[in-house]
N, C-alpha and C positions, 0 to 999 in steps of 0.2 A: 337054329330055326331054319326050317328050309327056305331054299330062295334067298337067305343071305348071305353076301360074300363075306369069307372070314376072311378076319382084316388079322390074321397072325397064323405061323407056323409051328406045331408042335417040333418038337427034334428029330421024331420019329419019322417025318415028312419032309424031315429038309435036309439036303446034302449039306451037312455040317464037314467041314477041314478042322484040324486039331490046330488051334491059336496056341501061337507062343509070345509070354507077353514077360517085359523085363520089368521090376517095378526102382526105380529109384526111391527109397524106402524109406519112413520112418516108423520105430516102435515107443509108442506111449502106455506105461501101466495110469489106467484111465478110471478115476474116483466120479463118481457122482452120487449124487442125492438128488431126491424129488421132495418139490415142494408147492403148497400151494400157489404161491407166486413168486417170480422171481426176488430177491433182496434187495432194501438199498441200503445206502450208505450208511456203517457202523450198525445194522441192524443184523439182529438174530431170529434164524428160525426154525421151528420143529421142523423134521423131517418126519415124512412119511417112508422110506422107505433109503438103503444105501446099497450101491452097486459096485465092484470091482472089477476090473478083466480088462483083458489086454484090447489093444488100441492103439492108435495113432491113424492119420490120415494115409500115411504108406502101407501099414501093415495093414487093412482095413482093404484098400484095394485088392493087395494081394489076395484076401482070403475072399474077398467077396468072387473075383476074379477065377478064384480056383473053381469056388463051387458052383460056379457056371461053367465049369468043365474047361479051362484053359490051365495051358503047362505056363507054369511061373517061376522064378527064376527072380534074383535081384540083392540087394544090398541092403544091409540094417544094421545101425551104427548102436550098441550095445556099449552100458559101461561095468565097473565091476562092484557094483554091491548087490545087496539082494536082489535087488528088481532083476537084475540078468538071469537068475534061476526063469526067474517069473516069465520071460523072454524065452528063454529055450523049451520050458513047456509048452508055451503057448504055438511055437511053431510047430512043436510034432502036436499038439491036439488038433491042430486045423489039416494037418496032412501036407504040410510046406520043412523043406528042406530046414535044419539048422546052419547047413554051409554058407546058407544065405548072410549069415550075422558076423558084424566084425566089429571086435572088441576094442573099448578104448578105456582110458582112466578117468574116473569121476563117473557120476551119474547117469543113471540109466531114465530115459526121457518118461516124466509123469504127469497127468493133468488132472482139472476137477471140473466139475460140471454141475450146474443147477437146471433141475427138469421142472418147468410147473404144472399146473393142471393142465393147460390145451398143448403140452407136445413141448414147447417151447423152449430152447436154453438159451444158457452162455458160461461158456469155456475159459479157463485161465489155465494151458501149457508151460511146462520147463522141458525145454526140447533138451538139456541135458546133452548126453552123447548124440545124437543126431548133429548136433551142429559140426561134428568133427570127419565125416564123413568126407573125404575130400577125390578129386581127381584119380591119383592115384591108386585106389579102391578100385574106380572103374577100370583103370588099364590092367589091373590084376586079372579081370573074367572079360577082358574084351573079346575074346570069340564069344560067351555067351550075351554077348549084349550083339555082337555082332551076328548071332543066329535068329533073336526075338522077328516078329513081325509086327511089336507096339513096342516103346519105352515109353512107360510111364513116370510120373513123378509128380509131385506136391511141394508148395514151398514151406512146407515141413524139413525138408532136406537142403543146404546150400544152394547156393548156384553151382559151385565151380564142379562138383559132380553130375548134374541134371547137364549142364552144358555140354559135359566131356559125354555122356551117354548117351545122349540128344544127336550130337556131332557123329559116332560110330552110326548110328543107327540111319541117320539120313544119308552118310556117304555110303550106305550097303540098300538103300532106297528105301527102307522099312519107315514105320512112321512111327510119329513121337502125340505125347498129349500131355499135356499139364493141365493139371488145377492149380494156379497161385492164388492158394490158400494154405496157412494166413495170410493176408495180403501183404505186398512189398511192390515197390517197383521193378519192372520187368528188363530186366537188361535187353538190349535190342537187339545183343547178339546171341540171343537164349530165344525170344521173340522171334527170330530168322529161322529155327532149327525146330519152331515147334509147326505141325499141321493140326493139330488140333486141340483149340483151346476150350475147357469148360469153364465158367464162372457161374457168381452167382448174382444176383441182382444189387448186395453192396459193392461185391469186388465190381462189377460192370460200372457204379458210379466210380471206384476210384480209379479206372481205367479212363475215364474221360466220358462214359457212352452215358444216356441218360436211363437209367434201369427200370427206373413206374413207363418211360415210356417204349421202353424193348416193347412190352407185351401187346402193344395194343400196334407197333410200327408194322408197314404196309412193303416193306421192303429191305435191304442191307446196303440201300447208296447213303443213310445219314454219311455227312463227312468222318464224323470219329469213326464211324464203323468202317467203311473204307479204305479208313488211313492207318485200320487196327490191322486190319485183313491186308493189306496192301505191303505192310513190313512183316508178313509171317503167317500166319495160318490160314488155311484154303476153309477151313470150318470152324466156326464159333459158336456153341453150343452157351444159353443163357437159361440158369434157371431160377422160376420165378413164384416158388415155393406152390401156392395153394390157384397161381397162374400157370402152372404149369411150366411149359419148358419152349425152347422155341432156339432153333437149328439156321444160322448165317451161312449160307456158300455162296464163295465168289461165281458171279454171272448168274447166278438161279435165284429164284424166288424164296424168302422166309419159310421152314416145312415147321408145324406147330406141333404140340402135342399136349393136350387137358392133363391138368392131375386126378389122378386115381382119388373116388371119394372115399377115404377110409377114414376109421375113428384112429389117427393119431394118437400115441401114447408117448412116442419121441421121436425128436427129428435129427437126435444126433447117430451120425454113421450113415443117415439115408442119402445124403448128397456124396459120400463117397462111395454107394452103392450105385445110387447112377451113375458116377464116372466110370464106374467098372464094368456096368451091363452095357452104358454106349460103346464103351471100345472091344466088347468080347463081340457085341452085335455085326460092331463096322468089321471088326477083321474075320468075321463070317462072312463075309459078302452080303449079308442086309440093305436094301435101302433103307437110305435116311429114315425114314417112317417110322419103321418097325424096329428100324434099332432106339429112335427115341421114345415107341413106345416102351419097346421090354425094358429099356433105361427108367422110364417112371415107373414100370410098375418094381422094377427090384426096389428103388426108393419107398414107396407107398408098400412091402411089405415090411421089410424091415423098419419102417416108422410104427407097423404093428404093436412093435414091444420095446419094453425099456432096454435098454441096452442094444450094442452093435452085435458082436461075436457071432449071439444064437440066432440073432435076427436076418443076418445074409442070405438069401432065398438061395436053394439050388435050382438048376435049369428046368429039372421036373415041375418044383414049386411055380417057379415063375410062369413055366407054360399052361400050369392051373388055376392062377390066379388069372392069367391073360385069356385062357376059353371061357372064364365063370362072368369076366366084368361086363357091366352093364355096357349095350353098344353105343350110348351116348360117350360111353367113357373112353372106347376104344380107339375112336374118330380122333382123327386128328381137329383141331380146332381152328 
């Protein structure tokens, strides 16, 4: 519309640098079904529909991460029965190295999933071989972790690797993010090494922060916020599903961002797509803004459709989805 300032940059227009992002990794062969509502206890239900395909919260970065055009790189802890086939295809069909994957004995990580009608799950993982992933993994490609300009990771994967990758990457200055998810407590000296934390609005209550009331807070001095930010990351990114999302820096003001209104069909995989559009945006040189917009809106397409895999927007997609959305949506909030 003329006379309106567009509040986003296609590719084509923007001095884009080629992001190299590490991922601290995990690979889930990921079951779900969709059902009218979610189950309860010792109860059975028809399914409308059953899904298969690769997954987990690390590999899920990775590929979302690529096909926004960033070189990725990283670790994934593989075991030896069938699901490992299932692992190595999955990596050359997304266009991600196999060298990335390191084998271990016993099981190859699986979950399941119940979709209901409004979008909505819940997940029960066996991290299997993930959990074996350890330190010495990382010191194996420590120049490649030592080249990245992000290490990412989830607490899908250990500590004692996230920490050793964390630790190279801040002594070379480059910057770290985590999602711990699923939730655990945050060792403090894992918390020192991260600069950029995402949660979501349960992980933020079990952090200590009160999460119904992130959305509506007028600034980042509450004391648990402070005291969160104070022991470790300079950015705290909180998302607050159908609230949208909303961005803590130390010394600066709250930067908000509305959720995209779309017709949800599933909401699994879309919070690790935002974690991957926030950090392919921020190591673009983005501001805040516009990195938490294109971060909702990769969330909000990939909620599009059942399943993760097909649903990762690439950077063209997203830049189409971002010039079509309505400009109430576009605003920050």
């Amino acid at each position: 519309m003329a006379g309106r300032p567009r509040l986003y940059q296609p590719l084509s227009e923007t001095r884009i640098r080629s992001v190299r992002i590490f991922v601290v990794g995990s690979f889930v062969v990921a079951c779900s079904v969709v059902v009218a509502r979610l189950p309860r206890a010792g109860e059975s239900l028809d399914a409308a529909a059953f899904l298969s395909e690769p997954g987990g919260k690390g590999f899920n970065l990775a590929v979302a991460a690529h096909r926004l055009g960033a070189q990725v790189d990283g670790l994934f802890a593989i075991g030896d029965d069938p699901f490992a086939a299932v692992a190595e295809k999955a990596f050359r069909d997304a266009g991600l190295s196999t060298g990335m994957l390191v084998r271990r004995p016993g099981s190859t990580g699986a979950g399941v999933g119940f979709i209901d009608g409004a979008g909505e799950n819940c997940i029960a993982v066996s991290l299997g071989a993930n959990r074996l992933l350890d330190a010495s993994d990382v010191d194996r490609v420590r120049s490649t972790v030592a080249n990245a300009d992000l290490v990412m990771a989830t607490f899908e994967s250990p500590d004692a690797p996230i920490r050793a990758a964390f630790a190279r990457a801040r002594a070379r200055g480059a910057r770290t993010l985590l999602n711990p998810s699923p939730c655990r407590p945050i060792d403090p000296a894992l918390l020192a090494e991260t600069s950029i934390l995402v949660i979501n609005r349960v992980e933020a209550d079990d952090l200590g922060l009160d999460g119904a009331a992130l959305a509506g807070s007028e600034g980042a001095d509450a004391p648990a916020m402070a005291a969160l930010m104070r022991d470790g990351p300079s950015t705290v990114v909180v998302t607050l599903g159908e609230d949208g999302a909303v961005a803590f820096r130390r010394d600066q003001p709250p930067c908000r961002q509305r959720a995209f209104p779309v017709a949800v069909r599933d909401t699994i995989g879309a919070g690790d797509a935002f974690a991957a559009g926030l950090a392919v945006s921020l190591m673009e040189d983005r501001p805040i803004q516009d990195a938490l917009r294109r971060a909702a809106g990769c969330g909000a397409l990939t909620a599009l459709r059942v399943g993760a895999f097909d649903a990762f927007p690439s950077a063209d997609a997203l830049d189409r989805f971002l010039g079509s959305a309505a400009p109430d949506a576009r605003a920050g909030a």
